[in-house]
Structure formats: C-alpha cells, structure tokens
Rosetta silent file (secondary structure, phi, psi, omega in degrees, C-alpha in Angstrom):
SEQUENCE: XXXXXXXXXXXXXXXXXXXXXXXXXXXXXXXXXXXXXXXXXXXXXXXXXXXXXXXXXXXXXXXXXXXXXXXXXXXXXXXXXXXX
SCORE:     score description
SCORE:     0.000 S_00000001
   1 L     0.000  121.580  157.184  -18.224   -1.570   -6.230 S_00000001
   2 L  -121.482  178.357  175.213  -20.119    0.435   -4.218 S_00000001
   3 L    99.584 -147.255 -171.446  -23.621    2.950   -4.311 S_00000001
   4 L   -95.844   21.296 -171.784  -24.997    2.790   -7.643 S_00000001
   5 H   -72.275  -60.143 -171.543  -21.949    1.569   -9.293 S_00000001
   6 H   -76.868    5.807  151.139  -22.842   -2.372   -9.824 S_00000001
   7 H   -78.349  -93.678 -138.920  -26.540   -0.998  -11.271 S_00000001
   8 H   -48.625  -38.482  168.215  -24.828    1.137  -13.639 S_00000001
   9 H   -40.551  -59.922 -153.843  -22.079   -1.593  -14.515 S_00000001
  10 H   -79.388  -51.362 -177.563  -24.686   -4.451  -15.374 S_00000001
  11 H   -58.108  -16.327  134.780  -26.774   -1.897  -17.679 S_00000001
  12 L  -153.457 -141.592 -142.141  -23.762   -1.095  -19.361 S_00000001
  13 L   -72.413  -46.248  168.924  -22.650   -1.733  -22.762 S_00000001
  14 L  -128.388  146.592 -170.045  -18.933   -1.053  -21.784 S_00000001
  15 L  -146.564  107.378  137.716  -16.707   -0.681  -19.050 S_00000001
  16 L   -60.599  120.282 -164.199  -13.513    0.791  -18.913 S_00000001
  17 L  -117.295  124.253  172.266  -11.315    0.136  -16.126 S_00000001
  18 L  -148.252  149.338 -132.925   -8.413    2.269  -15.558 S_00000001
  19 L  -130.991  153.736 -164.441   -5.756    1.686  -13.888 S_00000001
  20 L   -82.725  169.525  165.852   -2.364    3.841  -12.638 S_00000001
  21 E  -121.022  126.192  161.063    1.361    2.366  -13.290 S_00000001
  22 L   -23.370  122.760  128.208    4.174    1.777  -10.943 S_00000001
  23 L   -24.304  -45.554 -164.360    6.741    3.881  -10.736 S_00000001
  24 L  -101.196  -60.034 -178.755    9.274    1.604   -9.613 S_00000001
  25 L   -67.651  -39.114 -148.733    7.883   -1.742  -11.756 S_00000001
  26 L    45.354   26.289  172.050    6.005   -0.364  -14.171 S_00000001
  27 L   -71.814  158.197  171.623    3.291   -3.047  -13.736 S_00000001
  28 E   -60.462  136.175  166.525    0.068   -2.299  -13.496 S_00000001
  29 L   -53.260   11.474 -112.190   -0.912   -0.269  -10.172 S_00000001
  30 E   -85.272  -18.541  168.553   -3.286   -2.040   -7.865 S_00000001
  31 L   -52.530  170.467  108.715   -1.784   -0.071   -4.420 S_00000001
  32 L  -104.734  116.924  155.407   -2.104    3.549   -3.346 S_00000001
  33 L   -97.730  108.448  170.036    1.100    3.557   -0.697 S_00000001
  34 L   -70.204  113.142 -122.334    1.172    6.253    1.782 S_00000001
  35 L  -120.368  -51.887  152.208    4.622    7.496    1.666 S_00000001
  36 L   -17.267  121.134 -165.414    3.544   10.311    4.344 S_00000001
  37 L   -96.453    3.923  171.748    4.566    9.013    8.175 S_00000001
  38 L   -56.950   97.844 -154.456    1.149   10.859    9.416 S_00000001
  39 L   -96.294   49.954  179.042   -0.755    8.566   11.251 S_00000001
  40 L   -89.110  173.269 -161.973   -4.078   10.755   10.922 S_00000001
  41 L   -92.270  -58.639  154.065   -6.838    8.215    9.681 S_00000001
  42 L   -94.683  103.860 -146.777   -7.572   10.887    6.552 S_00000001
  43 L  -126.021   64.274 -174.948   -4.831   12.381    4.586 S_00000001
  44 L   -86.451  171.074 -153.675   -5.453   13.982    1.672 S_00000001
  45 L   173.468  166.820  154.023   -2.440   14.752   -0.858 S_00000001
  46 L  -114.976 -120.888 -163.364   -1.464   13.664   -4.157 S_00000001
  47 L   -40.413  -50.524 -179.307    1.996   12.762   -5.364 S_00000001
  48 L   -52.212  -32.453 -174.060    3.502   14.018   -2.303 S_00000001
  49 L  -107.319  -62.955 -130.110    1.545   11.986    0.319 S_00000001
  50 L  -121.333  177.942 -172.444    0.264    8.602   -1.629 S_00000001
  51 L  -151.710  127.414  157.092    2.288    6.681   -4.662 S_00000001
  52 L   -42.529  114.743  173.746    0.982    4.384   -6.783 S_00000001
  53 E  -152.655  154.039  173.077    2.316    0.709   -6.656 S_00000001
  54 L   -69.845  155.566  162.334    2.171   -2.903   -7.948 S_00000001
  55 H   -29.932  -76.017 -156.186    1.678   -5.629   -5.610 S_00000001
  56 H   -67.211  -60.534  162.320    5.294   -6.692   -5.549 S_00000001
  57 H   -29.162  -60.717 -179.870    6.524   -2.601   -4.784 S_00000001
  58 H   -43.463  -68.974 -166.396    3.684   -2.380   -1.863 S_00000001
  59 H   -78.858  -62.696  161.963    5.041   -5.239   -0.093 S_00000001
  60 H     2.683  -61.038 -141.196    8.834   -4.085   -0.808 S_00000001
  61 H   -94.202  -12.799  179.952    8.003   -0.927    0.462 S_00000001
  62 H   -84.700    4.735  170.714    5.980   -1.462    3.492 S_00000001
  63 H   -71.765  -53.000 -179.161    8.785   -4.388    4.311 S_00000001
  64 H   -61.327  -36.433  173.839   11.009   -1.487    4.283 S_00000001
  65 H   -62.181  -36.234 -166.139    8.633    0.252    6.478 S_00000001
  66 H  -103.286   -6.189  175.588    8.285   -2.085    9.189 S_00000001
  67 H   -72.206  -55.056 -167.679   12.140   -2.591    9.028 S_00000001
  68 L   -67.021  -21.080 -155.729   12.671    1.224    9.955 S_00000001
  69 L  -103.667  -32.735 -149.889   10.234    1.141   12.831 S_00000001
  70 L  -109.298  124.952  173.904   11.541   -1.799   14.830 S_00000001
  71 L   -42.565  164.613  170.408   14.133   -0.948   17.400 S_00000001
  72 L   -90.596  -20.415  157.913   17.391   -3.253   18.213 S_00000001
  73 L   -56.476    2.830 -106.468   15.999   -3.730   21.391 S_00000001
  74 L  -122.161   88.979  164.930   13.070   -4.809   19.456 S_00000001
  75 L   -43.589  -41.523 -176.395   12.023   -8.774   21.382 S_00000001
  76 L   -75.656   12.008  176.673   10.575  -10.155   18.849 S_00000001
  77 L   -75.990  -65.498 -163.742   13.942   -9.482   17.255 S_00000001
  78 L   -89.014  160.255 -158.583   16.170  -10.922   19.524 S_00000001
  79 L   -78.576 -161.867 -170.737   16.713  -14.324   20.005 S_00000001
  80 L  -131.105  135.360  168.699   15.845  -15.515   23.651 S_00000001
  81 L   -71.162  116.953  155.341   18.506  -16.505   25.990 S_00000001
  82 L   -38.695  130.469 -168.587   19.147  -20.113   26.695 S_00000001
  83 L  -120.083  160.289 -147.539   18.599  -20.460   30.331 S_00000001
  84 L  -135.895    0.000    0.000   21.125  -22.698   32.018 S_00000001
C-alpha cells in the first residue's frame, strides 16, 4: 500500500479487499493483462485495452504473446550448427 493507505488500514476496524475474476479461469484476479499491442508507457482503457486475469491465464497469455513476436529466423530459436 501506498500514501496514506497503511495509516488508514492499521486504524481500521475492517478491511475489505476486493478483488476482479478471470474470465477465462474464473479464479480470483490478481493480473490486469494488456491485451492492447500499444507500447505507450500509459494507456488508459477499460475492457477493451486491459483484462483481468489469474496467475495461471497471465502467464498463458503473455506465453502466447512472446510466441507471436519471435520470428523463425528468431537465434535463440534455432539450434546452432555443428561445425565440422
């Protein structure tokens, strides 16, 4: 927490935490994924730009992400030729 949040916590009497659901899982949310290929640093949007997701979605979908970006030419792909 930051600011004046962890004063305001420890004084009080309850705290309610709430939290979004997966789409895909339907697990608890702990992610915001930007679904949006805009590489500006600040993007705001709702549904359209960022998606909720569980832990297990996030890394699914940014697996999926880094799969689309890398080329077949891609070195770290291929294996390296045996030199003779």
């Amino acid at each position: 927490p930051f600011g004046p949040m962890p004063a305001l916590m420890a004084t009080a009497e309850y705290v309610t935490k709430v939290h979004a659901v997966c789409p895909r899982t339907g697990n608890l949310a702990h992610y915001s994924f930007r679904k949006s290929h805009n590489e500006d640093l600040v993007l705001l949007g709702e549904t359209e730009e960022y998606e909720p997701l569980s832990r297990a979605a996030y890394y699914k979908a940014q697996l999926r992400d880094k799969v689309k970006k890398m080329e077949v030419n891609d070195p770290e792909i291929l294996p390296k030729k045996k030199q003779a």
